[in-house]
C-alpha positions in Angstrom: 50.9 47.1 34.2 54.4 47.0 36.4 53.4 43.7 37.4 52.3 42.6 34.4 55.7 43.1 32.5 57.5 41.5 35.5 55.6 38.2 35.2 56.4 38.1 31.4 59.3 38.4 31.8 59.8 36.1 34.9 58.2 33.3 31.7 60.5 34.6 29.0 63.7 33.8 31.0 62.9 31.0 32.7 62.0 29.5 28.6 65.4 30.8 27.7 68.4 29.0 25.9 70.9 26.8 27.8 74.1 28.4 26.6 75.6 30.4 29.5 78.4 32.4 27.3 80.4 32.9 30.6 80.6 28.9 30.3 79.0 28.2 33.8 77.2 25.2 34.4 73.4 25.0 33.5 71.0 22.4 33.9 68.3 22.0 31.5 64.4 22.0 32.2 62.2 19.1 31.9 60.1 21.6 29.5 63.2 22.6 27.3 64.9 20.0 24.8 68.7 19.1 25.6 71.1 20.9 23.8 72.1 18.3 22.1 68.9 16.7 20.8 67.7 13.7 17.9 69.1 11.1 16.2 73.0 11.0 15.6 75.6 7.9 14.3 79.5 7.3 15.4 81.1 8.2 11.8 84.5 7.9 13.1 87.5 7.0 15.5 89.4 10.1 17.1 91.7 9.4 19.4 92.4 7.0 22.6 95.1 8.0 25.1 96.0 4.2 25.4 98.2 3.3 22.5 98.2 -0.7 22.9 93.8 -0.5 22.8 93.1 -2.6 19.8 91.5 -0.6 16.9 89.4 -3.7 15.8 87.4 -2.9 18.9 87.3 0.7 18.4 86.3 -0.5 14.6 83.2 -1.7 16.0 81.7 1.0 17.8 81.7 2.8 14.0 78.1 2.9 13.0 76.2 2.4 16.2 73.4 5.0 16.9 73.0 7.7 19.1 70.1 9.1 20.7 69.4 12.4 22.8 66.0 12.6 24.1 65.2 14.9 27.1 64.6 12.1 29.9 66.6 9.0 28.4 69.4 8.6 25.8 71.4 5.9 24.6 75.1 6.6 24.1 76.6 3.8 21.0 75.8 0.8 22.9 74.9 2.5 26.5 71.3 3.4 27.8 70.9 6.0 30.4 67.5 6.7 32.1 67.2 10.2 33.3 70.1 12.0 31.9 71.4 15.3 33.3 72.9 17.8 30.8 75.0 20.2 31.3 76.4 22.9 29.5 79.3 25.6 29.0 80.5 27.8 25.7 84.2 26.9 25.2 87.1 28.0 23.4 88.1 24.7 22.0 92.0 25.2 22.0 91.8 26.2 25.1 89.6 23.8 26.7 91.6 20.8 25.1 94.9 21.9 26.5 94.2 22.6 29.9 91.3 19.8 30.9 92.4 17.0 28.4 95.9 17.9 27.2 95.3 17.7 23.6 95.6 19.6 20.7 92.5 20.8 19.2 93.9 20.0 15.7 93.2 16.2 16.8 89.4 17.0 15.9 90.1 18.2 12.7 87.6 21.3 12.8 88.1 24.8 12.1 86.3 27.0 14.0 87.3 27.1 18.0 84.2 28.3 19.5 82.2 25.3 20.5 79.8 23.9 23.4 81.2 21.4 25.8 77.9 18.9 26.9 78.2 16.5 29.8 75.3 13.9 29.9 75.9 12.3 33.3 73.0 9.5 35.3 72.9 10.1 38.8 74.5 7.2 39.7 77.1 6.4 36.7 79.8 9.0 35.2 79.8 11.2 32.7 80.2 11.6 29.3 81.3 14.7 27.4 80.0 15.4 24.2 82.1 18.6 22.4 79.2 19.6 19.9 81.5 22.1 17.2 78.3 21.9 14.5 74.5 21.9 14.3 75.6 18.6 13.2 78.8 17.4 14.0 79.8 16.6 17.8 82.7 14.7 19.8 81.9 11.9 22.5 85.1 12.0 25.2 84.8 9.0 27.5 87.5 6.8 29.3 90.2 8.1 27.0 88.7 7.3 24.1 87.3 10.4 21.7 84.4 9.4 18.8 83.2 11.6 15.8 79.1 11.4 15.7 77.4 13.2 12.8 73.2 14.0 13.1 72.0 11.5 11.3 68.0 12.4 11.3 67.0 16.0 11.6 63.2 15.7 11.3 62.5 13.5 13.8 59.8 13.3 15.9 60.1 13.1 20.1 57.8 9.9 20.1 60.0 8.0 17.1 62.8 9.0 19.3 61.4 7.7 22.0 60.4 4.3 20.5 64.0 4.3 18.9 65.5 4.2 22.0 63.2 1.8 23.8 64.6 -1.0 21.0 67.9 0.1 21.2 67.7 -0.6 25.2 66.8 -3.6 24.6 69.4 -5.5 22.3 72.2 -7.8 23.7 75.4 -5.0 22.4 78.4 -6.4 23.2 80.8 -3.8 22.4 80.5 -0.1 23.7 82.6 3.1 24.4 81.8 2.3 28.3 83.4 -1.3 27.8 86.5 -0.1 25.7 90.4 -0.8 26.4 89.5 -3.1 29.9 93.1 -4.3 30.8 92.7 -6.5 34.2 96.5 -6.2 34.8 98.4 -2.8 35.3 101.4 -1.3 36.7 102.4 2.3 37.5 105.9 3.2 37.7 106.7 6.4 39.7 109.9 7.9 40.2 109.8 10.7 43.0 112.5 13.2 44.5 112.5 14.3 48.3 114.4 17.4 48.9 116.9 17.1 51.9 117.4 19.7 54.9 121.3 20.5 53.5 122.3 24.0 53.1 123.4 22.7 49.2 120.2 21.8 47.4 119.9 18.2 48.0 117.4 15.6 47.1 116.7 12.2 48.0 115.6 10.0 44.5 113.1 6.9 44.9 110.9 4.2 42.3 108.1 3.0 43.5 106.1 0.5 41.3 102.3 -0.1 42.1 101.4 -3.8 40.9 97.3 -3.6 40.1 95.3 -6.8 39.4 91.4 -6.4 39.1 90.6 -7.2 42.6 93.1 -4.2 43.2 96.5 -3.5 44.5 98.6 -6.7 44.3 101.6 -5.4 45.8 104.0 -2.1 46.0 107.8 -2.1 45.8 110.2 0.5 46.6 113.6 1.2 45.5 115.8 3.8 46.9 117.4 5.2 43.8 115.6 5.7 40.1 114.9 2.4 38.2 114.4 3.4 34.9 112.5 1.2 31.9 114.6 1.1 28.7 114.4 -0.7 25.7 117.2 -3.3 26.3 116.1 -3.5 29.7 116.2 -1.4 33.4 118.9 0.9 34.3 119.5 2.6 37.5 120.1 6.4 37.6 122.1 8.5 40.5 123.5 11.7 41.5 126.8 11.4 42.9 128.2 14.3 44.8 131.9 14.8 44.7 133.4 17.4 46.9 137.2 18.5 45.8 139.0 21.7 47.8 136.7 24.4 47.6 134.4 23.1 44.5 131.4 20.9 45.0 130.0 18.9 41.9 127.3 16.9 41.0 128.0 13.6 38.5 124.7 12.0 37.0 125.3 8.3 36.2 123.4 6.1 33.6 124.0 2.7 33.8 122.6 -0.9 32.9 120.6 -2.8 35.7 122.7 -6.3 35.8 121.3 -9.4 37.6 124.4 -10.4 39.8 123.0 -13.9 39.3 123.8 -13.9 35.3 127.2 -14.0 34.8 127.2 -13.9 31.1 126.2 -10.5 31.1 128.6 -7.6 29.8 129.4 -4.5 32.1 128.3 -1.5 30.1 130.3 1.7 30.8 127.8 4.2 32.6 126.7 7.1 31.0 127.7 10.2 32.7 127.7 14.0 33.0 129.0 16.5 35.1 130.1 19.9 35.1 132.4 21.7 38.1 130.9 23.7 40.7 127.9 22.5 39.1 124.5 20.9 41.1 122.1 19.1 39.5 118.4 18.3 40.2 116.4 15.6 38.1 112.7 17.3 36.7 112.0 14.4 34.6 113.0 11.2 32.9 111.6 9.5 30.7 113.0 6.0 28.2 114.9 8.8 25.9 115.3 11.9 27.7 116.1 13.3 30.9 116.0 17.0 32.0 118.0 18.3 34.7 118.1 21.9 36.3 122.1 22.8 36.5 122.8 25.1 39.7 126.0 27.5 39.1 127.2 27.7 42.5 129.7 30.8 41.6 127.2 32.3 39.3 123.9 31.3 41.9 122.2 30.9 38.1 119.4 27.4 37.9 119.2 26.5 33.9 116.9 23.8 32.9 118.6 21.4 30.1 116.3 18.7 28.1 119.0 16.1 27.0 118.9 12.5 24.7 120.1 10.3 27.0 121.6 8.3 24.5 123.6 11.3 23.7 123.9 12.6 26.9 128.1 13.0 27.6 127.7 15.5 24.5 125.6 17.9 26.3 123.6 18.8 23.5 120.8 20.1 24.9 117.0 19.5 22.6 115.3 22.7 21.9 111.9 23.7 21.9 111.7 23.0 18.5 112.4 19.9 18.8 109.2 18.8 21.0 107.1 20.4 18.1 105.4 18.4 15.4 106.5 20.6 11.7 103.2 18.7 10.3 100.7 20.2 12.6 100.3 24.1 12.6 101.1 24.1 16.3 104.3 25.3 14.4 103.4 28.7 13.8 103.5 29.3 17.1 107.2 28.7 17.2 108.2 32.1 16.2 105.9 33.5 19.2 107.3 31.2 21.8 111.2 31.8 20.8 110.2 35.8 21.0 108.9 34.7 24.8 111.9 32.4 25.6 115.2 34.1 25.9 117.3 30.9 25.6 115.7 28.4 23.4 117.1 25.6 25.3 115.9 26.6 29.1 112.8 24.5 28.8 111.3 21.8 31.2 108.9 19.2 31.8 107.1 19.7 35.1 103.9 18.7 36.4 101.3 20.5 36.4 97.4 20.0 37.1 98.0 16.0 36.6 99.7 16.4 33.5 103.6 16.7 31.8 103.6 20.1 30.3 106.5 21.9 28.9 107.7 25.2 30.5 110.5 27.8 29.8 112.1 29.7 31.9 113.4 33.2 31.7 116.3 34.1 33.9 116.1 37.9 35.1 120.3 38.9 35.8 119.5 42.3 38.2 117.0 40.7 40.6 119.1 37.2 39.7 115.5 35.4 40.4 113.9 33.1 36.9 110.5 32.9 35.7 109.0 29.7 34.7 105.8 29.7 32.1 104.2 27.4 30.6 104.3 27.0 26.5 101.3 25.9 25.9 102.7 22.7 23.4 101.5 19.6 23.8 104.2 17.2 24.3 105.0 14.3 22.0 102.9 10.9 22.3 106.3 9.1 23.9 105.9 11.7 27.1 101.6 12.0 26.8 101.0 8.4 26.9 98.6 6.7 29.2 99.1 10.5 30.5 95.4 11.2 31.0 92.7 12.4 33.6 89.6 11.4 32.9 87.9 12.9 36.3 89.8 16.5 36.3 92.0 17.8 38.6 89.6 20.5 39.8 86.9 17.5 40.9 90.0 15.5 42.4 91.3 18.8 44.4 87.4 19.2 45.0 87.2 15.5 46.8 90.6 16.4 48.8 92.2 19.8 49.0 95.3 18.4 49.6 95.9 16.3 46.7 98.7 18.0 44.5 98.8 15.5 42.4 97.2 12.6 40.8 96.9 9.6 38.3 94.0 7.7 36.9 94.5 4.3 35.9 94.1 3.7 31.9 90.9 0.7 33.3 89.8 4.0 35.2 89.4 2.1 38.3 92.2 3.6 40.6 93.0 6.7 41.4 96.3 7.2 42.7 97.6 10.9 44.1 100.4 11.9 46.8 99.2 14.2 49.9 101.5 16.1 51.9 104.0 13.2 52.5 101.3 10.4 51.5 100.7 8.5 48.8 97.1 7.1 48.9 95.1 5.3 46.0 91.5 5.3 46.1 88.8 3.2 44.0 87.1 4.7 41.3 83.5 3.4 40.8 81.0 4.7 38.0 83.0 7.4 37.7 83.0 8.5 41.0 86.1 8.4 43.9 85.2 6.0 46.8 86.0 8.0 50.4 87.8 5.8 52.4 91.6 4.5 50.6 91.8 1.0 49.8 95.5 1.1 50.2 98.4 3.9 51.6 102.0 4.5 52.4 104.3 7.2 53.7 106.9 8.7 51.0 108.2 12.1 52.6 107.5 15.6 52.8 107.2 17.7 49.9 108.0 14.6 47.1 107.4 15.5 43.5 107.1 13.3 40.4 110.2 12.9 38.2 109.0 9.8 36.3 105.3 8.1 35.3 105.0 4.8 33.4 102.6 2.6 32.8 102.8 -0.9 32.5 99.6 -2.9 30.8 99.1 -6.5 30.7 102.4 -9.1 30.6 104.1 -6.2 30.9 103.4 -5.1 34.4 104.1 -8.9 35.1 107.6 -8.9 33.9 108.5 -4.9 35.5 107.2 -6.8 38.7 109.8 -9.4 38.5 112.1 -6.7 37.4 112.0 -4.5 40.1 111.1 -7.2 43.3 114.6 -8.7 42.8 117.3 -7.7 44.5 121.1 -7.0 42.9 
């Protein structure tokens, strides 16, 4: 009878339903239907992380079916033989945030427990379907996020089956897979080396990446921070100034000029300093900059968020100011100011492949700071083109050492900085080619201060920019 109960129940688990509610990974049996199964349609367009991919396209993917079936499906426009799918129970706040860095108020659904799908062919990469409803599911796939409501409930697995089989094979121009192609790219980087000086120190650099579709075109370097503005470049420096006993730090702004255009107007710099005061650039962006300002008599580091437009005020933003008052991520303002004990000690660091916004809470006995992160998602001027579409936990999985990364917005590059390299690798079907197709040396222990991308005529003309000399 022992024996007997066993093997029932050997039968009863191994017929048992995909959802792992620790959200680990589980494949689903041949015998077993997908989890998510039938007929569904693309009802509307979320979200793409590239602002300058034209919605026309997008417009077009509206309407075009999906199909789950257990050993084929065919994703709005893209057949896949053999499908394997995965899933996990997520929170859906939390799951945005940290893998995508979105808000889940982007999807527009109320409840926050949901299953994250992947559907991956053994040879291509995946997609991710976030299913929130028996009948209402998200497709996430190069950037670009879909709406796809259940369109047939009732039917049958050989009507799916032959529903597919014409799908498969009709000449479909458009799909998500062929979305937001730009041939030409550029990615901007600014980095900061820390020097061997008693005084904090760093050493500031821009290197530009030029990317055609064959590849990397070229890769220039320039020994301070070239930064892309609306009217056009301007260079960014920290000047040291020692006088008697006080050592201070002067951050100047100023207008790139060709020395070959003598019609152009000198601009006075913008500038900031503050005595006995050290400063260390964490990020800059077209608008703002934020700088950690060392008190060498009081050994205090305060991060500062500042317009750069209105920089010589030294006004520094608050965290309110990087929330959105039509979204309820508002609400969680009072919570955050009860966490934050200066409103205005907030930074932009990197972290995981992504800009995220982090306070910092200074502790005056031990004189030591804690830096958390607020959990915001920043505004689209800091988030754009600021996307990972392979995670940071499968990058770190390919190379331990990779701190950081970027993927380009074509998803063909990856591009990360280990130990005191900076390597880019191709991307192909969704997976990371081995070998580098391209490297260079950029010192120990750099960190990102600056990303930008640069799509079409536009990396042309940064190109030209930044290859000429003053």
């Amino acid at each position: 009878m022992k024996k007997i109960i066993i093997l029932i129940l050997m039968v009863f688990l191994s017929a048992c339903s995909f959802i792992n509610p620790e959200g680990s990974n589980i494949e689903t049996p041949e015998t077993v239907k997908p989890p998510i199964y039938g007929k569904w349609v693309v009802t509307k367009y979320i979200y793409s992380d590239n602002l300058s991919n034209d919605n026309f396209m997008c417009k077009e993917i509206i309407g075009m079916d999906v199909l789950f079936a257990n050993k084929e499906s065919f994703i709005a426009g893209e057949y896949i033989q053999g499908p394997i799918y995965k899933t996990k129970k997520i929170n859906l706040e939390n799951y945005l945030y940290n893998k995508y860095n979105l808000n889940h108020e982007i999807l527009s659904v109320e409840n926050k427990d949901a299953y994250a799908i992947s559907i991956k062919q053994s040879d291509l990469g995946a997609y991710e379907i976030i299913k929130v409803t028996e009948d209402k599911a998200f497709i996430f796939r190069n950037g670009f996020i879909f709406q796809i409501s259940k369109s047939d409930d009732e039917i049958k697995d050989n009507e799916l089956s032959l529903a597919i089989a014409s799908k498969k094979d009709e000449n479909i121009d458009a799909s998500i897979e062929t979305l937001g192609s730009k041939a030409e790219s550029g990615l901007l980087l600014g980095l900061k080396i820390p020097d061997t000086s008693k005084l904090p120190t760093y050493n500031y650099k821009t290197i530009y990446i030029k990317f055609s579709d064959a590849g990397v075109e070229n890769l220039y370097e320039s020994s301070n921070i070239l930064l892309p503005r609306l009217d056009g470049f301007s260079e960014v420096e920290i000047q040291r100034l020692f006088k008697g006993n006080e050592t201070t730090d002067n951050l100047i702004i100023k207008k790139r000029l060709d020395s070959i255009d003598e019609s152009q107007t000198k601009e006075k710099p913008i500038q900031i300093e503050d005595r006995n005061v050290l400063k260390n650039i964490i990020y800059i962006s077209d608008d703002i900059i934020n700088i950690e300002n060392y008190d060498t008599n009081m050994g205090i580091k305060k991060l500062r968020i500042y317009e750069i437009d209105k920089l010589e005020s030294k006004k520094a933003l608050e965290v309110k100011d990087f929330i959105d008052p039509d979204k309820t991520q508002g609400e969680n303002l009072l919570d955050i100011e009860n966490r934050l004990e200066d409103s205005r000690n907030i930074g932009i660091f990197r972290q995981n492949g992504f800009w995220k916004l982090m306070g910092r809470n200074y502790n005056e006995e031990k004189n030591t700071y804690n830096d958390f992160d607020l959990n915001l998602v920043l505004p689209t001027s800091i988030n754009k083109y600021n996307s990972l579409p392979i995670p940071m936990n499968e990058i770190k999985k390919f190379h331990s050492r990779i701190k950081d990364a970027f993927i380009s917005p074509d998803n063909k590059f990856l591009i990360t900085l280990e130990n005191d390299m900076l390597k880019i690798y191709n991307i192909e079907k969704g997976d990371i080619i081995e070998n580098p197709l391209f490297e260079r040396e950029i010192g120990d222990n750099a960190d990102i201060i600056m990303s930008q991308w640069a799509m079409g005529r536009y990396s042309r003309l940064w190109q030209k920019e930044i290859s000429r000399k003053n």
